[in-house]
VEXDREN-2710 file (C-alpha; in Angstrom, 1 decimal):
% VEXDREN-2710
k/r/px/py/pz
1/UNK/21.7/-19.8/-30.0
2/UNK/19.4/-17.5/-27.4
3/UNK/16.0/-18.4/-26.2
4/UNK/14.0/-14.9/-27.1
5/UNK/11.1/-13.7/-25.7
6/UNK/8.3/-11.5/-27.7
7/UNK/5.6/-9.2/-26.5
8/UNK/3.7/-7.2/-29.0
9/UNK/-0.3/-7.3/-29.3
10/UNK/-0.3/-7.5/-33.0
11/UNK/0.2/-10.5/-34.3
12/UNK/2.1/-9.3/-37.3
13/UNK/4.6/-8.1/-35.8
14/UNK/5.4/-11.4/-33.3
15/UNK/5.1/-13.3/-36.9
16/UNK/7.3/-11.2/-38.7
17/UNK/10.0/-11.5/-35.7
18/UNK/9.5/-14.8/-35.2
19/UNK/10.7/-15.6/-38.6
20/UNK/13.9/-13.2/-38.8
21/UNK/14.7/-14.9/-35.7
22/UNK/14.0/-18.5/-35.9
23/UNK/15.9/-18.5/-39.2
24/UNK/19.5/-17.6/-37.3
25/UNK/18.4/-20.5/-35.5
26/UNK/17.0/-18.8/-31.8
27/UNK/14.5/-20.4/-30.0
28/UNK/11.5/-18.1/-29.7
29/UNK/8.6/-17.4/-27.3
30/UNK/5.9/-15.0/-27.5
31/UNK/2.9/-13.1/-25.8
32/UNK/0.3/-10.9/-26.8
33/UNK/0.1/-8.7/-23.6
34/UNK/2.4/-7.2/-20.7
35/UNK/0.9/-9.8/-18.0
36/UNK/1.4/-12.6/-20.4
37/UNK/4.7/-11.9/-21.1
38/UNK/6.0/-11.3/-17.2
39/UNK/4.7/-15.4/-16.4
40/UNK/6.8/-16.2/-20.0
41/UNK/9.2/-14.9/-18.0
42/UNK/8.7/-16.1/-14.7
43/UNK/8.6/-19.8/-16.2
44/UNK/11.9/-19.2/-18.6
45/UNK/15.1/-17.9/-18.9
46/UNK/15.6/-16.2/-21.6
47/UNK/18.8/-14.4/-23.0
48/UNK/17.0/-11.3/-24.7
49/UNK/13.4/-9.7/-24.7
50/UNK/11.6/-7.6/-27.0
51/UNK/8.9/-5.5/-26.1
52/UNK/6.5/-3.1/-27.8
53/UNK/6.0/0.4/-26.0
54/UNK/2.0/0.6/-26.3
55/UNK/0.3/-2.6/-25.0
56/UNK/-3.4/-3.5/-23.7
57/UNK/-3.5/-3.3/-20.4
58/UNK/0.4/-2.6/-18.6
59/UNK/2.0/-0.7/-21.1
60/UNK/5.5/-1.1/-22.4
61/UNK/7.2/0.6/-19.6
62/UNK/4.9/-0.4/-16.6
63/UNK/6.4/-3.9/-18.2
64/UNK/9.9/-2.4/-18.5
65/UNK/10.5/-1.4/-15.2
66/UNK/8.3/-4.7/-14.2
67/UNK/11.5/-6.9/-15.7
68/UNK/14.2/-4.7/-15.2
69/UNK/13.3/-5.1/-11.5
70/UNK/13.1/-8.7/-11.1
71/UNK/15.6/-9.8/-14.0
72/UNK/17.9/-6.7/-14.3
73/UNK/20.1/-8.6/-16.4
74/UNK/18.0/-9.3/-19.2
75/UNK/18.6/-7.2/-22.7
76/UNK/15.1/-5.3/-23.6
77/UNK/14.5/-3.9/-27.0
78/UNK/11.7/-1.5/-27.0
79/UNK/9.7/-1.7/-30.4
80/UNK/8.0/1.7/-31.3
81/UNK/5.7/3.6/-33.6
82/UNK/7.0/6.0/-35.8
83/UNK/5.7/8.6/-33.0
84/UNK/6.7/7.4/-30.0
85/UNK/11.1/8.4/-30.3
86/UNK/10.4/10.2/-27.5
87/UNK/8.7/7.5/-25.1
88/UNK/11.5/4.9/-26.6
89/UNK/14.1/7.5/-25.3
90/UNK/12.6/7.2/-21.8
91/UNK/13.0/3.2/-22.1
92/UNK/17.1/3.5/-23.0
93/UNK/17.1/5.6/-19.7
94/UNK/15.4/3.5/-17.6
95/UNK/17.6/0.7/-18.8
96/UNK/16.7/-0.6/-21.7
97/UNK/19.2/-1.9/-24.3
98/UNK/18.0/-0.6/-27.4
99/UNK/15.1/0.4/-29.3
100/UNK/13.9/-0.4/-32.9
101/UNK/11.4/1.6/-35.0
102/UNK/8.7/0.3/-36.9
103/UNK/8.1/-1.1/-39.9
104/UNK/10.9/-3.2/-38.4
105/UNK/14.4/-3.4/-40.3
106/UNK/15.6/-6.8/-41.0
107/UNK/19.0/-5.6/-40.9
108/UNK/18.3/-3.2/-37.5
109/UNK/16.8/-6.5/-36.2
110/UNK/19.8/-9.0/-36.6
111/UNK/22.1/-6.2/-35.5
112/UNK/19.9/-5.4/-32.6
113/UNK/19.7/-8.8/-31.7
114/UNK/23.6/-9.8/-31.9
115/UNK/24.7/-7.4/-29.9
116/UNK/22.6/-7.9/-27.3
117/UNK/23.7/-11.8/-27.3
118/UNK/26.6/-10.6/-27.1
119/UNK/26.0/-7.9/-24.1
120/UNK/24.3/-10.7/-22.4
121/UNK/26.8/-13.3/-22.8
122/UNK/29.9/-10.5/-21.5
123/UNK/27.4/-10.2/-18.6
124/UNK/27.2/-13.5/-17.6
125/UNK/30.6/-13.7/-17.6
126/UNK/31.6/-10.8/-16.2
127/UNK/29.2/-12.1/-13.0
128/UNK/31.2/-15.4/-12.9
129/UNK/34.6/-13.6/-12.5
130/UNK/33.7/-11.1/-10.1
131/UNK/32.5/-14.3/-7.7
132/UNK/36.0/-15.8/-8.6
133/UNK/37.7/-12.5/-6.9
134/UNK/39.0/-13.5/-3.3
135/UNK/41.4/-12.6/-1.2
136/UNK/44.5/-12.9/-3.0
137/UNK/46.3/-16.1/-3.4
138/UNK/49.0/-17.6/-5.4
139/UNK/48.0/-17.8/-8.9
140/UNK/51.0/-20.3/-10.2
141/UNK/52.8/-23.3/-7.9
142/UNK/55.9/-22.1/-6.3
143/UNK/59.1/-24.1/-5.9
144/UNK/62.4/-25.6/-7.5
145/UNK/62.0/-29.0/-6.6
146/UNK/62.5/-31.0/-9.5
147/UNK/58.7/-32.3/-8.6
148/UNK/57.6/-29.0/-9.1
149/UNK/59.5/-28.1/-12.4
150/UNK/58.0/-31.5/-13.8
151/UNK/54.3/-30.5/-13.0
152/UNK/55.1/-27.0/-14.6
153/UNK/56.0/-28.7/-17.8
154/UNK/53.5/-31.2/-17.8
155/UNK/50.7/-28.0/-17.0
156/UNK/52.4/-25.8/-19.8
157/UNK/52.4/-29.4/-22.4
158/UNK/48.1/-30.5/-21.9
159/UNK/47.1/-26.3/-20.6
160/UNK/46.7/-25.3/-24.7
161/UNK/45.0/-28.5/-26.1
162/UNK/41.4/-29.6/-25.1
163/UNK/42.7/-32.4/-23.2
164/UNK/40.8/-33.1/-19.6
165/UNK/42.6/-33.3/-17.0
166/UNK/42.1/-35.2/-13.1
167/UNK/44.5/-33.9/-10.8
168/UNK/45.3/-36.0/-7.1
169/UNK/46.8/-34.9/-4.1
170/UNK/46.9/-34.3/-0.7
171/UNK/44.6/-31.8/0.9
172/UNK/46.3/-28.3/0.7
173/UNK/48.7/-29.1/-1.8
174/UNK/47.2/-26.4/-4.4
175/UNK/45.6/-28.3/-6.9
176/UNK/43.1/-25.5/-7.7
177/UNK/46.3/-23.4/-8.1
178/UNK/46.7/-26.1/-10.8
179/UNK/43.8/-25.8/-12.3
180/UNK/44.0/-22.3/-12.4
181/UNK/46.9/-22.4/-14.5
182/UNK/45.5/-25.0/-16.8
183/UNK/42.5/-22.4/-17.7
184/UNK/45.0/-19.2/-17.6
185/UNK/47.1/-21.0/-19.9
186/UNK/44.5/-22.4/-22.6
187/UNK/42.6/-21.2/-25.4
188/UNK/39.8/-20.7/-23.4
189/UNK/41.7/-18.5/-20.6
190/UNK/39.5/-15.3/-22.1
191/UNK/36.5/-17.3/-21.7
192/UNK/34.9/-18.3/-17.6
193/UNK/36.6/-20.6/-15.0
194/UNK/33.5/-22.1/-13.0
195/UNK/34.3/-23.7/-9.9
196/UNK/32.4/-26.2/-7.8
197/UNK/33.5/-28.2/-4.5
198/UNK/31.5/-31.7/-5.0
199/UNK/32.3/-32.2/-1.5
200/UNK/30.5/-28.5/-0.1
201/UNK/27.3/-29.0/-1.2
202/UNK/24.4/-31.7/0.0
203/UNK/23.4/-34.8/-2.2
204/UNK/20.1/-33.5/-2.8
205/UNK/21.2/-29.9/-4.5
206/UNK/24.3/-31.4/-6.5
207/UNK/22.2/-31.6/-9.7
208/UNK/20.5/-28.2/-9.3
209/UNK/23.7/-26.6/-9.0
210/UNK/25.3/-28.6/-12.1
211/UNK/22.5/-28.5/-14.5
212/UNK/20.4/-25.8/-13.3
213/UNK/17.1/-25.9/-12.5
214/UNK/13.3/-24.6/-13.7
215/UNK/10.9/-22.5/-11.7
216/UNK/9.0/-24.7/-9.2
217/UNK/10.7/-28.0/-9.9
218/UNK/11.1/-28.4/-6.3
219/UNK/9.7/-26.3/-3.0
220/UNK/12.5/-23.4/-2.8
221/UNK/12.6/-23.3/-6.4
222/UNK/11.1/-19.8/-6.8
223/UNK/12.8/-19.2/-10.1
224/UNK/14.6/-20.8/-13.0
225/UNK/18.2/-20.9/-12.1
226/UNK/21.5/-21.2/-14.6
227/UNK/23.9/-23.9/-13.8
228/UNK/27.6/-24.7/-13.6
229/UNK/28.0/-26.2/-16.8
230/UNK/25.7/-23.5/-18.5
231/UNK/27.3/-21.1/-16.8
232/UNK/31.0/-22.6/-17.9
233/UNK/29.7/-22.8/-21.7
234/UNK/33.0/-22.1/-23.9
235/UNK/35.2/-22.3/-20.9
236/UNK/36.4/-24.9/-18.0
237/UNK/34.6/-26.4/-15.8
238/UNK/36.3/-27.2/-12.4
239/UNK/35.0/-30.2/-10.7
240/UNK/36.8/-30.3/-7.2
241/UNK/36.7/-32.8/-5.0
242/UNK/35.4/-35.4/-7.8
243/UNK/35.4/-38.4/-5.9
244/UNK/32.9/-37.3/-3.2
245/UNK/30.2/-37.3/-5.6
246/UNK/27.4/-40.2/-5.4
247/UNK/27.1/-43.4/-7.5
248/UNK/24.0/-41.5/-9.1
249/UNK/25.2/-38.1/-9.7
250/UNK/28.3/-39.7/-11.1
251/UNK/26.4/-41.9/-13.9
252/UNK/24.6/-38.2/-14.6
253/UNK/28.1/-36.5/-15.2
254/UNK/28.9/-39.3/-17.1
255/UNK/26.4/-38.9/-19.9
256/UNK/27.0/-34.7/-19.8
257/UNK/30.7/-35.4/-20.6
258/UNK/30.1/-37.7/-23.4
259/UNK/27.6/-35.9/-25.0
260/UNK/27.9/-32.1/-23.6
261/UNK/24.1/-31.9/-23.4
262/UNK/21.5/-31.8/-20.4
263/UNK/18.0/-30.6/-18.9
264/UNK/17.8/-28.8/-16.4
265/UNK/16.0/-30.3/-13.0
266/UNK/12.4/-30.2/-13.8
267/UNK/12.9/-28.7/-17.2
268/UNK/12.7/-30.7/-20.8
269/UNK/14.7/-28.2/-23.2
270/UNK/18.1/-29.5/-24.1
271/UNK/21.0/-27.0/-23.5
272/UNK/24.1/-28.1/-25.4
273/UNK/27.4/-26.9/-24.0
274/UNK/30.9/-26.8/-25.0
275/UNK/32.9/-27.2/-21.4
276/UNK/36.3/-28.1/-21.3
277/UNK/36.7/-30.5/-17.7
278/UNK/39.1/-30.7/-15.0
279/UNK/38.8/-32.4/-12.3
280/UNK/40.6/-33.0/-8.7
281/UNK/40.5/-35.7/-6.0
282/UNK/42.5/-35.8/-2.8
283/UNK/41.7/-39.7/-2.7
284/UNK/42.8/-42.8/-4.4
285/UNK/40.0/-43.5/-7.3
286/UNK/41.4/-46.8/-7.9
287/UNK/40.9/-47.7/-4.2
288/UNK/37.6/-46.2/-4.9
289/UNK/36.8/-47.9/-7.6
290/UNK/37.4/-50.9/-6.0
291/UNK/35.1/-50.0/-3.0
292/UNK/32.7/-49.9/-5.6
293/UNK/32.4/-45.8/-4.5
294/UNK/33.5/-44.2/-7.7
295/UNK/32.6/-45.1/-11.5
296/UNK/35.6/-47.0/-13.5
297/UNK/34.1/-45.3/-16.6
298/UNK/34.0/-42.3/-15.2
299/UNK/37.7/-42.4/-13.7
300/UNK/38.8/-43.1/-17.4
301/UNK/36.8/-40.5/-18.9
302/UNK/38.3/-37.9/-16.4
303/UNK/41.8/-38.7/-16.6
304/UNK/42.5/-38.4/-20.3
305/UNK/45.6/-36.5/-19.0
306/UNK/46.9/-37.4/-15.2
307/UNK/48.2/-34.6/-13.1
308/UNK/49.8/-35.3/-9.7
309/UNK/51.0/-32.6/-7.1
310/UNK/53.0/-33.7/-4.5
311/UNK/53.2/-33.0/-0.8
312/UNK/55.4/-30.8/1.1
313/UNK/56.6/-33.2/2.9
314/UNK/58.2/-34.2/-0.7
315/UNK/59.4/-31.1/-1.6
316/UNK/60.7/-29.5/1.7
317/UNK/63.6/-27.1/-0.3
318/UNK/60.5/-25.3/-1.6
319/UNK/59.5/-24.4/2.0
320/UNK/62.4/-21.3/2.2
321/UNK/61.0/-20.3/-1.2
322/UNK/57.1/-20.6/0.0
323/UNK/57.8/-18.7/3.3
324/UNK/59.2/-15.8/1.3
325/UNK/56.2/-15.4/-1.2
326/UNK/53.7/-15.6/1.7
327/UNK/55.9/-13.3/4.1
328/UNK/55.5/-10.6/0.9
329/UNK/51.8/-11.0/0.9
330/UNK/51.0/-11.0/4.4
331/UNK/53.5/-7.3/4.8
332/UNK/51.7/-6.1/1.9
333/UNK/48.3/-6.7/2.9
334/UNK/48.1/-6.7/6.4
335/UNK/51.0/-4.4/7.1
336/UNK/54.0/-4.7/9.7
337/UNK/58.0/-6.0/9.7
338/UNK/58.3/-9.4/8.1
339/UNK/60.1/-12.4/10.1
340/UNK/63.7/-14.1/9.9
341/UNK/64.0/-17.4/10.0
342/UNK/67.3/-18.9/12.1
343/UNK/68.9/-21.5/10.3
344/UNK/67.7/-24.4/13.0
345/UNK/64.1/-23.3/12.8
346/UNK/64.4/-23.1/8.7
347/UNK/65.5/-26.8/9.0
348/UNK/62.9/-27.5/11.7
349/UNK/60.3/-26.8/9.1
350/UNK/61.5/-28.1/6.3
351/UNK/62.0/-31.4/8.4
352/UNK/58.1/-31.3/9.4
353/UNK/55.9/-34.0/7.5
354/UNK/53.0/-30.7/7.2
355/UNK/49.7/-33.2/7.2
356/UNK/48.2/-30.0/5.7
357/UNK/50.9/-29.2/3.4
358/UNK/51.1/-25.8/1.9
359/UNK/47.8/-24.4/2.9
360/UNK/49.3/-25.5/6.6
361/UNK/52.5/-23.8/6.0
362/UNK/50.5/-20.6/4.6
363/UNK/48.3/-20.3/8.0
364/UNK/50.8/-21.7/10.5
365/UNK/53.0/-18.3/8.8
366/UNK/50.4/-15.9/9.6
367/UNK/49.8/-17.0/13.5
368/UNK/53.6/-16.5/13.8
369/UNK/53.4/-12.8/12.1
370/UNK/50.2/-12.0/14.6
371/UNK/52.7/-13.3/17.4
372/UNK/56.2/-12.2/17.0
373/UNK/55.8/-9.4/14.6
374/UNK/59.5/-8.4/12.9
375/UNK/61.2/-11.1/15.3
376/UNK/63.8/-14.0/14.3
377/UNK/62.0/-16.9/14.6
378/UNK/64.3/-19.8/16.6
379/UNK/63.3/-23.4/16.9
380/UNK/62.2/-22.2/20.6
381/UNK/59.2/-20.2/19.0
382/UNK/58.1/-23.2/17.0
383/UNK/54.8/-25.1/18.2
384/UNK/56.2/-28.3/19.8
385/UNK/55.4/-30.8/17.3
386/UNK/57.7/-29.2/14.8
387/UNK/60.3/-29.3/17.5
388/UNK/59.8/-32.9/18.2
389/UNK/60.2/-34.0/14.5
390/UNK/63.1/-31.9/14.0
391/UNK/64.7/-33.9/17.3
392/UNK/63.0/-37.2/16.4
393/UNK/65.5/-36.6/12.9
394/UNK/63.0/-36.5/10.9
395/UNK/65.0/-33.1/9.0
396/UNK/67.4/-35.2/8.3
397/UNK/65.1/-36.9/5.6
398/UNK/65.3/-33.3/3.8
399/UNK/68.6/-32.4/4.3
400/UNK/70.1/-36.3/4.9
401/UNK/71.9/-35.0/8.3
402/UNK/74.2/-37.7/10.0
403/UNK/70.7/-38.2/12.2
404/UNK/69.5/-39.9/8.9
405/UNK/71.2/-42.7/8.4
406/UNK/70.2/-45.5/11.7
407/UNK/72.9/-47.8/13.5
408/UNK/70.9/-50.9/12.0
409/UNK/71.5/-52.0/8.2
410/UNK/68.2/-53.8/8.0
411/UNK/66.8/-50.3/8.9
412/UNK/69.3/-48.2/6.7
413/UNK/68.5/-50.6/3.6
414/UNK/65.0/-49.6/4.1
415/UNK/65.5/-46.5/4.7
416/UNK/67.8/-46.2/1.6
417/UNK/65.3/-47.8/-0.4
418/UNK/62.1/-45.6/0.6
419/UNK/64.6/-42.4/-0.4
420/UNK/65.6/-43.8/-3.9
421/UNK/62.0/-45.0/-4.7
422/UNK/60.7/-41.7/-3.3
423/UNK/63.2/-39.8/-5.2
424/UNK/62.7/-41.7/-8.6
425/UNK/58.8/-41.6/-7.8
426/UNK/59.2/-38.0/-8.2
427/UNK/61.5/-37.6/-11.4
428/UNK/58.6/-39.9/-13.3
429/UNK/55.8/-37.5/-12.1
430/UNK/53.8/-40.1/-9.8
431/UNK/53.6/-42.5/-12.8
432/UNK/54.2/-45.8/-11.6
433/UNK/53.9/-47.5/-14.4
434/UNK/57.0/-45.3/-16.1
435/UNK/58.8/-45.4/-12.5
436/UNK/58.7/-49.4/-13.0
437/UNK/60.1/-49.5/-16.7
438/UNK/62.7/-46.5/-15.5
439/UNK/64.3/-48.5/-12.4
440/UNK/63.9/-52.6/-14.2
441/UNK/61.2/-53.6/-11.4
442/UNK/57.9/-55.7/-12.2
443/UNK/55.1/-53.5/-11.9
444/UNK/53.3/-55.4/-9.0
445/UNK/56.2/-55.9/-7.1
446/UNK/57.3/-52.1/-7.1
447/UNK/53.3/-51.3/-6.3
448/UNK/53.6/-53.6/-3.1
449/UNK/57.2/-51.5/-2.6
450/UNK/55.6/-48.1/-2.7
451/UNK/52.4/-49.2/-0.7
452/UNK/54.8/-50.4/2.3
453/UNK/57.3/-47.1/2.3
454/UNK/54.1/-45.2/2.4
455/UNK/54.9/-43.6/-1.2
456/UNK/52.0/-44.9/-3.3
457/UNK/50.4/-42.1/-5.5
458/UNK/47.6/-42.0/-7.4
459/UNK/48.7/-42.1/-11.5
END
């Protein structure tokens, strides 16, 4: 329900719109006077205002264009006497929303009123998708893999229920592209995606950007400010980079998620939300949990459905595949000849570990369009540490060259072993719990396994 805001000098008329309004449930403050009614306003935040033309003092427009300048968002209905249509006129043109005529209309009033909710709330969320709008990206995870076709079916299973998700991986592996197509492919996708990096902004103004805060409830407060999960109200909330987050700020989320109500900082009215969470971490919660740096209650709350993307690295015959989509962006929107790849510098790359993974691959694309525009690209072109891993064999682990098997059987059993762990790893999703009922192994033992071929994932 919206918080409303009346100014009238008779007292009749705040009564009489008080109780048309409190009875659909809306919370409702009022002022006899213009002055009055600007500090309601400057201690509130109210989601629709009406305002009577003649006043004591600043009249009704003086008032108007008072609010309009400072709050230009904010829905004002003009109330006005029988004789002042034409003054009212001059309201809707300076930007008012509406006007209603006394003796007030129950039915003009309720009408009046929902549809300025309503123009208020496509507002607010029209402001939250034009800050989504960047330079464009890819809006769904490219590749064949069978990793990849697993994650798609697991996104398309848990995108249309309510379900919250966590989702791990490496830095640059696109788990906002993820969570993208969690929202795009709910029930909410019509509703706002609101996005916060836990890891961007300082300890101190976490809460203020989560819950919001009031008008002076700390020095640079110099008005009451909406926050993320207000702001995300019937939509998804994206919480990236969870697992930055303090101890404190943590237990705070906690209670939000369970009960989908908060204050903002400084403030005492309870806003009750209906936010559908996802979350994202590139680091290992369970090793964080054991640090004693991240919430067990909190892990468990987050990952009612477990979503893990995998790195390049694992997926290297998606790398053709990536290039291609990126070499059609960068021509369409920067111009010039795309590149050709030779067929050793195409298996250099896909036999690079890319610490950065596809965010790497992405940028390291885009230097090599700025410096051998419309050339084929040999291994010769190729920064030297992608040279050196393709030499040290390490393409072989993509395309299993003769390089990839060593002289040594002690070393080729363990290299055999890391590729059918990594390989199973991979058909069960990450899970290592199913990977250890698929393959016959104790779960401990296969844990130890993973942790010393470097393959453990976060379930």
């Amino acid at each position: 329900m919206a918080q409303i805001v009346i100014i009238d000098d008779e007292e009749d008329i705040r009564a009489t719109l008080r109780g048309i309004l409190e009875d659909e449930g809306h919370q409702i403050l009022d002022a006899d006077s213009g002055e009055a009614g600007l500090e309601l306003l400057e201690r509130n935040d109210p989601d629709l205002c009406f305002l009577d033309i003649w006043l004591p003092g600043m009249d009704g427009l003086q008032v108007l264009d008072r609010v309009l300048e400072r709050y230009p968002h904010l829905p004002m209905i003009m109330i006005s006497g029988h004789g002042n249509i034409e003054t009212a006129v001059t309201a809707i043109k300076k930007g008012a929303f509406d006007f209603i005529e006394k003796p007030l209309s129950l039915e003009k009033v309720l009408v009046t009123t929902a549809k300025a909710v309503e123009f208020k709330e496509l507002r607010r969320e029209n402001i939250v998708l034009r800050s989504q709008i960047r330079e464009e990206r890819v809006q769904e995870l490219t590749g064949r893999s069978p990793l990849i076709q697993e994650l798609q079916t697991q996104i398309r299973q848990v995108a249309p229920t309510e379900a919250w998700v966590l989702i791990t991986g490496e830095n640059g592996t696109g788990k906002e592209i993820v969570a993208r197509s969690l929202h795009q492919l709910s029930r909410r996708a019509a509703k706002p995606m609101v996005e916060m990096n836990c890891a961007a902004i300082p300890e101190e103004l976490i809460e203020s950007e989560l819950f919001g805060h009031e008008k002076g409830a700390f020095t640079s407060a110099d008005k009451t400010q909406t926050g993320k999960f207000e702001l995300a109200h019937s939509g998804t909330l994206f919480l990236d980079e969870i697992g930055d987050m303090s101890l404190k700020t943590q237990a705070k989320i906690l209670r939000i998620l369970q009960e989908q109500r908060f204050e903002r900082v400084g403030g005492r009215k309870t806003i009750q939300v209906d936010v559908r969470v996802i979350a994202a971490t590139n680091k290992d919660l369970v090793e964080e949990i054991k640090a004693g740096r991240f919430r067990e209650d909190l892990y468990y709350r987050l990952k009612v459905f477990p979503l893990h993307v995998p790195p390049l690295r694992r997926r290297a015959d998606d790398i053709p595949l990536l290039l291609e989509m990126f070499m059609d962006t960068l021509t369409r929107t920067q111009g010039g000849k795309p590149l050709q790849f030779s067929p050793e510098a195409m298996s250099a790359l896909k036999g690079h570990s890319w610490p950065g993974n596809v965010r790497e691959l992405k940028n390291f694309l885009e230097r090599l369009c700025i410096m051998y525009p419309g050339r084929l690209i040999t291994p010769e072109m190729l920064p030297a540490d992608i040279g050196r891993d393709h030499l040290s064999g390490r393409a072989g682990r993509a395309g299993e060259t003769s390089d990839f098997w060593p002289e040594d059987f002690k070393a080729a059993r363990a290299r055999f072993e890391a590729r059918f762990l990594e390989k199973k790893l991979g058909a069960c999703g990450g899970n290592i719990s199913r990977l250890a009922e698929t393959i016959g192994m104790e779960r401990s033992y296969l844990y130890k396994k993973l942790k010393g071929h470097g393959l453990l994932a976060t379930e």
